[in-house]
TORVEXKOL-810807 format. One record per residue (C-alpha): x, y, z; residue in one letter. Coordinates in nm, 4 decimals. Layout:
<pts>
+----------+----------+----------+------+
:        u :        v :        w : rest :
+----------+----------+----------+------+
:        X :        Y :        Z :    A :
...
+----------+----------+----------+------+
</pts>
This chain:
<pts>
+----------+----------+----------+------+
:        u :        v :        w : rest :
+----------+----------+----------+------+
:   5.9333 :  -0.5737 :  -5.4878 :    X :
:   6.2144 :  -0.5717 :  -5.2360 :    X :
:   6.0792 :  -0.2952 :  -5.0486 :    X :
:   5.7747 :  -0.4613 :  -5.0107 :    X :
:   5.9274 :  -0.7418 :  -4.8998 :    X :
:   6.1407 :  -0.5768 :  -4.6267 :    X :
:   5.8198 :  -0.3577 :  -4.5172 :    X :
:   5.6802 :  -0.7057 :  -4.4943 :    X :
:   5.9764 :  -0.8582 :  -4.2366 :    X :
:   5.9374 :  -0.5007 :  -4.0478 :    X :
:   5.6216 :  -0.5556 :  -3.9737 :    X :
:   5.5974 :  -0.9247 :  -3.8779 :    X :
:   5.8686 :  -0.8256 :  -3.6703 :    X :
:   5.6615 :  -0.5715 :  -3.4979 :    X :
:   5.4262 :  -0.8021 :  -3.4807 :    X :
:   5.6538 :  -1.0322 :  -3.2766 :    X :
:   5.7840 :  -0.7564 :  -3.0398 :    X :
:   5.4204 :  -0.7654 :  -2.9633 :    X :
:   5.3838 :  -1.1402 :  -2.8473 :    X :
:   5.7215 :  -1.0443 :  -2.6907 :    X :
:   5.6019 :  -0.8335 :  -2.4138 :    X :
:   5.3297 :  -1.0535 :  -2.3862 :    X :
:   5.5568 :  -1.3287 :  -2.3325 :    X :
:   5.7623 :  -1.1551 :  -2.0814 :    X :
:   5.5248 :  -1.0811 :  -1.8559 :    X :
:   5.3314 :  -1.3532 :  -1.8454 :    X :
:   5.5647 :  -1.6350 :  -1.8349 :    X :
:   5.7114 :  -1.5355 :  -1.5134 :    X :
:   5.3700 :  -1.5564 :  -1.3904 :    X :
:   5.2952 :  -1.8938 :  -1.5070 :    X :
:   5.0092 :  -1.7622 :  -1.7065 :    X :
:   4.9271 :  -1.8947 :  -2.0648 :    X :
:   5.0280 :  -1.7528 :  -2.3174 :    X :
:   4.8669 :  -1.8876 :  -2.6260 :    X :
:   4.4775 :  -1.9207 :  -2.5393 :    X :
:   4.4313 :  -1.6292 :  -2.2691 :    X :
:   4.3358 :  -1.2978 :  -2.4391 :    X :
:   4.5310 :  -1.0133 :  -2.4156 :    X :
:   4.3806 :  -0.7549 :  -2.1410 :    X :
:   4.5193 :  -0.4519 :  -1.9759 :    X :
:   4.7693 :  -0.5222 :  -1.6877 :    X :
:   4.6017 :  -0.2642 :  -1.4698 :    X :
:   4.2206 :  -0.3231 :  -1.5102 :    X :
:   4.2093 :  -0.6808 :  -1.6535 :    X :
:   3.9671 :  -0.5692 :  -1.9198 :    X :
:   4.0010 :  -0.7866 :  -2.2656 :    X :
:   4.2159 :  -0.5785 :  -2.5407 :    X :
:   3.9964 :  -0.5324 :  -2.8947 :    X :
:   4.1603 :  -0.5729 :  -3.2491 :    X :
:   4.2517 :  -0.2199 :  -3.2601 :    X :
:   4.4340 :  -0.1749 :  -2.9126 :    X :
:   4.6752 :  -0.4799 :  -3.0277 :    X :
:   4.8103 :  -0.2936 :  -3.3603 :    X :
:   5.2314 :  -0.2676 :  -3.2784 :    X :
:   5.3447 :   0.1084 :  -3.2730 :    X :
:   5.0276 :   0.2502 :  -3.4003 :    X :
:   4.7863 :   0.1321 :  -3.0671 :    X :
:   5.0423 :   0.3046 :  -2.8672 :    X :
:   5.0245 :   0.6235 :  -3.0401 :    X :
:   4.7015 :   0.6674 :  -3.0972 :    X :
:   4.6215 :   0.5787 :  -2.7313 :    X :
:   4.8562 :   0.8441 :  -2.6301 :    X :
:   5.0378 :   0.5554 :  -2.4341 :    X :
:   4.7244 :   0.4906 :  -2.2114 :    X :
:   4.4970 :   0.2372 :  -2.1716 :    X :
:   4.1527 :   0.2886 :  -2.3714 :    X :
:   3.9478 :   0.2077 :  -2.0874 :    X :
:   4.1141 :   0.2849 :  -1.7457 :    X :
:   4.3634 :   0.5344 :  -1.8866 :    X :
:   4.6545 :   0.4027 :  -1.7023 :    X :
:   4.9865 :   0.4489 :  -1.8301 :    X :
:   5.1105 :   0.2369 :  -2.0798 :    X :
:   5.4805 :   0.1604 :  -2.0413 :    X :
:   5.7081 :   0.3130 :  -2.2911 :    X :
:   5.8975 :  -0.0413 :  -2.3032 :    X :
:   5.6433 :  -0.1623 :  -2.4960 :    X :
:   5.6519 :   0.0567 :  -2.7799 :    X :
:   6.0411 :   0.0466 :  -2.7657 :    X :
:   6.0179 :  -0.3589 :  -2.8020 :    X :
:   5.7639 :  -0.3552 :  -3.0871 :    X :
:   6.0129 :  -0.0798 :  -3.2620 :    X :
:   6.3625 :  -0.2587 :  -3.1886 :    X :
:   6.2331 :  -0.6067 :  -3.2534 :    X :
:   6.0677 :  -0.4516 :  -3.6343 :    X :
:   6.4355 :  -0.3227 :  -3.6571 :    X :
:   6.6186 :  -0.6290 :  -3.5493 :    X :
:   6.4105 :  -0.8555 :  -3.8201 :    X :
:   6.4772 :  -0.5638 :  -4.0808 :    X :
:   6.8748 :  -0.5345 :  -4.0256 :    X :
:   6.9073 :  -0.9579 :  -4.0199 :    X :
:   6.7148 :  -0.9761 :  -4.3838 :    X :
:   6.8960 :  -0.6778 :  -4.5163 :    X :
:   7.2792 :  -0.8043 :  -4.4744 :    X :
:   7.1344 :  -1.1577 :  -4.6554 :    X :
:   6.9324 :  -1.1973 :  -4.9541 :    X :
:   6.6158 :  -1.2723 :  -4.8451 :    X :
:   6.5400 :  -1.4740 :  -5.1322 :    X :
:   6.8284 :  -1.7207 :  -5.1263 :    X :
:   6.7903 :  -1.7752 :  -4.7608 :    X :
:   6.4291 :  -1.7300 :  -4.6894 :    X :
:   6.4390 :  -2.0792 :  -4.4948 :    X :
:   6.7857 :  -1.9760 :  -4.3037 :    X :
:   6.6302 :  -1.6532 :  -4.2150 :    X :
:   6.2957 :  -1.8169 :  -4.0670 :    X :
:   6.4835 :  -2.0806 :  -3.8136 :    X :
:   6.6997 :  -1.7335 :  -3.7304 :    X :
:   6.3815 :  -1.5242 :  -3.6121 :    X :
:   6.2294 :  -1.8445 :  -3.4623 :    X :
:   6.5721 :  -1.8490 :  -3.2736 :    X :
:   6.5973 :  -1.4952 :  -3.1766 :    X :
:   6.2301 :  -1.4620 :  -3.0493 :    X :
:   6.3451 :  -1.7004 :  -2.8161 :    X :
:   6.6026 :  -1.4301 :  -2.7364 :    X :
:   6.3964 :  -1.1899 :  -2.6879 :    X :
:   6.2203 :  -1.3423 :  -2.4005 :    X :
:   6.5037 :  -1.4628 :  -2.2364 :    X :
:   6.6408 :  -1.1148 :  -2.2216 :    X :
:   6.3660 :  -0.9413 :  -2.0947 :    X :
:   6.2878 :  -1.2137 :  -1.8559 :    X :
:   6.6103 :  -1.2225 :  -1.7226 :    X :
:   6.6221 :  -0.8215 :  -1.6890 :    X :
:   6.3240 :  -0.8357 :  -1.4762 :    X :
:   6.3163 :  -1.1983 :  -1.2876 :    X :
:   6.7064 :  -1.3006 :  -1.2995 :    X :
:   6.6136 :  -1.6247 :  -1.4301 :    X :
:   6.6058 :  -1.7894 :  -1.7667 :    X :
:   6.3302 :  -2.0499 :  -1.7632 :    X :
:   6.3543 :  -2.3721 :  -1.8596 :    X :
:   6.1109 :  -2.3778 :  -2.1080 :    X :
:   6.2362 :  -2.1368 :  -2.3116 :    X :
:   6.5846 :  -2.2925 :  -2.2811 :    X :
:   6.4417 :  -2.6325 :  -2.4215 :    X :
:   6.2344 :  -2.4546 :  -2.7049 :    X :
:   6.5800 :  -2.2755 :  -2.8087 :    X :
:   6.7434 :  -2.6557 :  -2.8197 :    X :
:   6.4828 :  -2.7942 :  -3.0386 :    X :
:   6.5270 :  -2.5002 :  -3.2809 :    X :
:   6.8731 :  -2.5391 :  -3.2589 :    X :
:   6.8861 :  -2.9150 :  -3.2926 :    X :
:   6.6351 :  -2.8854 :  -3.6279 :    X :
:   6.8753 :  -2.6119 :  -3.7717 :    X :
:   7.1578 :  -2.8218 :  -3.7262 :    X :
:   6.9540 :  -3.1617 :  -3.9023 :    X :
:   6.7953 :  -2.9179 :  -4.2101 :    X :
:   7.1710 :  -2.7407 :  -4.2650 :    X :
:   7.3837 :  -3.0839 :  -4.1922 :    X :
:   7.5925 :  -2.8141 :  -4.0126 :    X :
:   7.9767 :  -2.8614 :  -3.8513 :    X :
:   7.8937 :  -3.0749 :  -3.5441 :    X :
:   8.2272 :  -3.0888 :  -3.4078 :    X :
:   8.2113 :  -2.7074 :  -3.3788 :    X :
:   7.8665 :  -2.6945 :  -3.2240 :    X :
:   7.9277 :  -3.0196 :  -2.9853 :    X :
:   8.2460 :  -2.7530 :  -2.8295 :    X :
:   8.0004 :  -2.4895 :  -2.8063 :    X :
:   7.7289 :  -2.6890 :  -2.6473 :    X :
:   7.9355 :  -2.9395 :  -2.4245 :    X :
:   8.3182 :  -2.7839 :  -2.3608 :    X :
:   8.2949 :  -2.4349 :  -2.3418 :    X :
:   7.9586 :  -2.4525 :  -2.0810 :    X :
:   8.1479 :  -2.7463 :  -1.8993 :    X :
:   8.4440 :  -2.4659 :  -1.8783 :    X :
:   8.2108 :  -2.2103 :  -1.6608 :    X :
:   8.0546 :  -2.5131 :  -1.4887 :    X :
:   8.4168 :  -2.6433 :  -1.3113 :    X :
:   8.4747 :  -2.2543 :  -1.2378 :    X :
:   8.1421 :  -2.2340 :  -1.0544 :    X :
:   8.1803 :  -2.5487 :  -0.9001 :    X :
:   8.5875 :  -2.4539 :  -0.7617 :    X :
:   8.4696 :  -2.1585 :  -0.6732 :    X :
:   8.1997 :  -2.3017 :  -0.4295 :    X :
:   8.3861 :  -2.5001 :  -0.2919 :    X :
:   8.6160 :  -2.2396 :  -0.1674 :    X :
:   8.3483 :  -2.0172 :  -0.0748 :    X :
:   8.0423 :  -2.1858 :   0.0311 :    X :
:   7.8222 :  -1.9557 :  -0.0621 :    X :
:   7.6037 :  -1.9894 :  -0.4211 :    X :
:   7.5652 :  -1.5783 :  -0.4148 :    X :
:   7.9188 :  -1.5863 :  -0.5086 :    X :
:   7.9729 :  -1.8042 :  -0.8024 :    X :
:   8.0096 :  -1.5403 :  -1.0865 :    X :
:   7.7827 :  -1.7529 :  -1.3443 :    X :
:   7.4346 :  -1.8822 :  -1.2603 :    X :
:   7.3772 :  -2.2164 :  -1.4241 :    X :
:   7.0817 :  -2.0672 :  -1.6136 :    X :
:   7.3312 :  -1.8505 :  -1.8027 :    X :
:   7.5487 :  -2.1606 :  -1.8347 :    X :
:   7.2948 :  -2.3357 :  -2.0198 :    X :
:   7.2030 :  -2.0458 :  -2.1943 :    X :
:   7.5515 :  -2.0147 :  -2.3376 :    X :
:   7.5455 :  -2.3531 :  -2.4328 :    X :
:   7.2698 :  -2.3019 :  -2.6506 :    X :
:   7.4410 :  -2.0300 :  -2.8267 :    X :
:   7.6916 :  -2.2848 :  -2.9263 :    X :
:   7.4686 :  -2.5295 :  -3.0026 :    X :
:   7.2838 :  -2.3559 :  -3.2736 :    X :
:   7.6138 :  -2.1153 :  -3.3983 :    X :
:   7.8936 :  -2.2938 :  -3.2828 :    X :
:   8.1669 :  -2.2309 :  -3.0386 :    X :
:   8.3457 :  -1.9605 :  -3.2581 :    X :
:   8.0354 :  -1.7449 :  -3.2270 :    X :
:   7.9997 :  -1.8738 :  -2.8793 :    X :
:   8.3415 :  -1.7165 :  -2.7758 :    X :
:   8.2892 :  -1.3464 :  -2.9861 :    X :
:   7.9270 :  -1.3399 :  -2.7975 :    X :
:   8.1158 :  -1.4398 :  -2.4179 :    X :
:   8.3634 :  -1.1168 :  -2.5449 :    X :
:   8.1009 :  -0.8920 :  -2.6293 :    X :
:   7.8105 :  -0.9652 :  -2.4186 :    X :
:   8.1193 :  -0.8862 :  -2.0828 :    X :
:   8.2070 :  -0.5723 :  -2.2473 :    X :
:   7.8297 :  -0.5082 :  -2.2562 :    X :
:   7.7800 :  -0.6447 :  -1.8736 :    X :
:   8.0415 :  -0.4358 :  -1.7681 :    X :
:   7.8938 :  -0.0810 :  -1.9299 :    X :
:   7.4767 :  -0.1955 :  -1.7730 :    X :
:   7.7105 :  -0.2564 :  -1.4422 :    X :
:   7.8196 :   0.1176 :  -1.4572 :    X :
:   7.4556 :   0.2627 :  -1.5707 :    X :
:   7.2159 :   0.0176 :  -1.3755 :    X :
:   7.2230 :  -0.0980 :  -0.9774 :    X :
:   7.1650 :  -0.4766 :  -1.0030 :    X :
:   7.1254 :  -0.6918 :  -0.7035 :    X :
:   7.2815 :  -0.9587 :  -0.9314 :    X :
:   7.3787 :  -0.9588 :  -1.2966 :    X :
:   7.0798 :  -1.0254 :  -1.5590 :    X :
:   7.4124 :  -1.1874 :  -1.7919 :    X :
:   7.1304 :  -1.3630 :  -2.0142 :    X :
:   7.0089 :  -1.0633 :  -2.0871 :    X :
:   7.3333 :  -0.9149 :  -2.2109 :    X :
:   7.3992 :  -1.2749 :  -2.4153 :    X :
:   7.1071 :  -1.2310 :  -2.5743 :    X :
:   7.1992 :  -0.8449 :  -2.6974 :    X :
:   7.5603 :  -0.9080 :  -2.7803 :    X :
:   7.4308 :  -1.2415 :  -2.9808 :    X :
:   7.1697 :  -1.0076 :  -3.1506 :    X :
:   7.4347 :  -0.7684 :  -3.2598 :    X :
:   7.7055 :  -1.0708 :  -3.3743 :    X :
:   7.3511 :  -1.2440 :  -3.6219 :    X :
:   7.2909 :  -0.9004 :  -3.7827 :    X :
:   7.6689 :  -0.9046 :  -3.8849 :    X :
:   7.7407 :  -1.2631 :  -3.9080 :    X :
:   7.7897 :  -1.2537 :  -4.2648 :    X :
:   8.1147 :  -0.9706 :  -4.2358 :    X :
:   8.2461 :  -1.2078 :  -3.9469 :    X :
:   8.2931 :  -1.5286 :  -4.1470 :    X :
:   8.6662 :  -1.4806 :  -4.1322 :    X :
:   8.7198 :  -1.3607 :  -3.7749 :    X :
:   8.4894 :  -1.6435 :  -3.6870 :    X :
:   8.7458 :  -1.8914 :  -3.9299 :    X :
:   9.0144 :  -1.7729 :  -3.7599 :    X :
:   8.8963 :  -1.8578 :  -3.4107 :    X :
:   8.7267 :  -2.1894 :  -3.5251 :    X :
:   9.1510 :  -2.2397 :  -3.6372 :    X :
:   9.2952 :  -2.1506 :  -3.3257 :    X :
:   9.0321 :  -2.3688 :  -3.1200 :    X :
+----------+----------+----------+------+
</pts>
C-alpha cells in the first residue's frame, strides 16, 4: 500500500514538473497558461495526449519533436524527473497519512517555487503574480495550522525590512540601482519564505541559499545574480529535511 502510494506522489509530481516548464516559459511571455493548449515551441503545432506523458514522451520521442523534429531541451526531462523526486523525498521523511493535508499546502507551496526559480534563472525577475499566489498559500497555511505568528510576522516584516534599509543606504551612497546587492523581487521573495515557515527557516534558507549563490557564481557567468532562484533550491533542500531540523530551527527561533 505504501509503495503505491509513494509511486502515486512520484508521479503527480512528474506531472507537475510538467505544468512547470509550461509555466516557465510562458509566464514571462504573458501567455495563458490555463486555457491555451500545449504546442511545440518551435513549430506551434498543438501537442496530442501522448506527447504530454512526463519522462516517457521524452524518451520515446528521442528528445524531438513528433512533428518538426526539433530538439527537445534536456531541461525538460530533468524538471519532470527532479520535481517527481522532490514530491517523493518531502512524503517520505513524513507520514503521508498523518499529514496528507500538511503535505498538500507544501507542494501547492513549492510549485510556486518551482516557477520562481526557473523564471528567475532565465528572466532575473520574480513576478508578481506568483509572489501574491505564494502569500495566499501562505496566509491559508497559517489560518488552517493556527501557526506561531510572532515567528512568521519577523520573517515576513523584520528580516525583509533588514535587506530593504541595506538596499536603500546603499543607494544612497551609490546612486546607481545596478549596485544594490538585493533586488526587491528577492526581498519580497524572502519575505514569503518567512511568512509561510517562519523567520528561523527564513535565516537557515538566507545561509544556505549564499553558500549556494556563491558556488552558481563560480560555475555560471551571470550578468546579475538569479538569488530567487537559489532561495528557492536551498528552501527545497531545508522542506525535505525540515523534520531533522526542528531543534536547530528551536535554537535559532531562541536566540532571535
Amino acid at each position: 500500500m505504501d509503495l503505491i502510494i509513494y509511486i502515486s506522489i512520484f508521479i503527480t509530481g512528474t506531472v507537475f514538473g510538467s505544468f512547470f516548464t509550461l509555466a516557465v516559459y510562458r509566464i514571462p511571455r504573458k501567455e495563458d497558461i490555463v486555457y491555451v493548449r500545449s504546442h511545440c515551441t518551435s513549430c506551434n503545432h498543438e501537442l496530442g495526449f501522448f506527447d504530454l506523458i512526463p519522462i516517457f514522451s521524452y524518451i520515446f520521442l528521442g528528445g524531438r519533436c513528433r512533428y518538426c523534429k526539433e530538439k527537445i531541451r534536456i531541461r525538460y526531462l530533468l524538471l519532470e524527473v527532479f520535481s517527481g523526486l522532490v514530491f517523493l523525498a518531502i512524503a517520505l521523511t513524513r507520514n503521508v497519512i498523518d499529514n496528507i493535508v500538511d503535505l498538500s499546502f507544501i507542494y501547492l507551496f513549492i510549485a510556486g517555487m518551482f516557477i520562481i526559480a526557473g523564471i528567475d534563472k532565465e528572466n532575473y525577475t520574480i513576478p508578481n503574480g506568483l509572489c501574491l499566489y505564494e502569500i495566499i498559500i501562505a496566509l491559508t497555511y497559517n489560518i488552517v495550522f493556527r501557526t506561531a505568528i510572532i515567528d512568521k510576522l519577523i520573517g515576513f516584516i523584520v528580516i525583509p525590512l533588514i535587506f530593504y534599509i541595506i538596499d536603500k543606504a546603499l543607494f544612497l551612497l551609490n546612486k546607481d540601482e545596478k549596485k544594490i546587492p538585493i533586488g526587491y523581487g528577492d526581498i519580497k521573495y524572502v519575505a514569503i519564505i518567512g511568512l509561510m515557515f517562519g523567520f528561523s527557516f527564513q535565516i537557515l534558507s538566507i545561509a544556505l541559499s549564499t553558500i549556494i549563490t556563491l558556488i552558481g557564481l563560480i560555475i555560471h557567468k551571470y550578468k546579475e545574480i538569479p538569488w530567487g532562484y537559489y532561495i528557492s533550491i536551498s528552501s527545497i533542500i531545508l522542506i525535505i529535511f525540515l523534520p531533522y531540523l526542528n531543534e536547530i530551527i528551536d535554537l535559532i527561533r531562541i536566540w532571535g
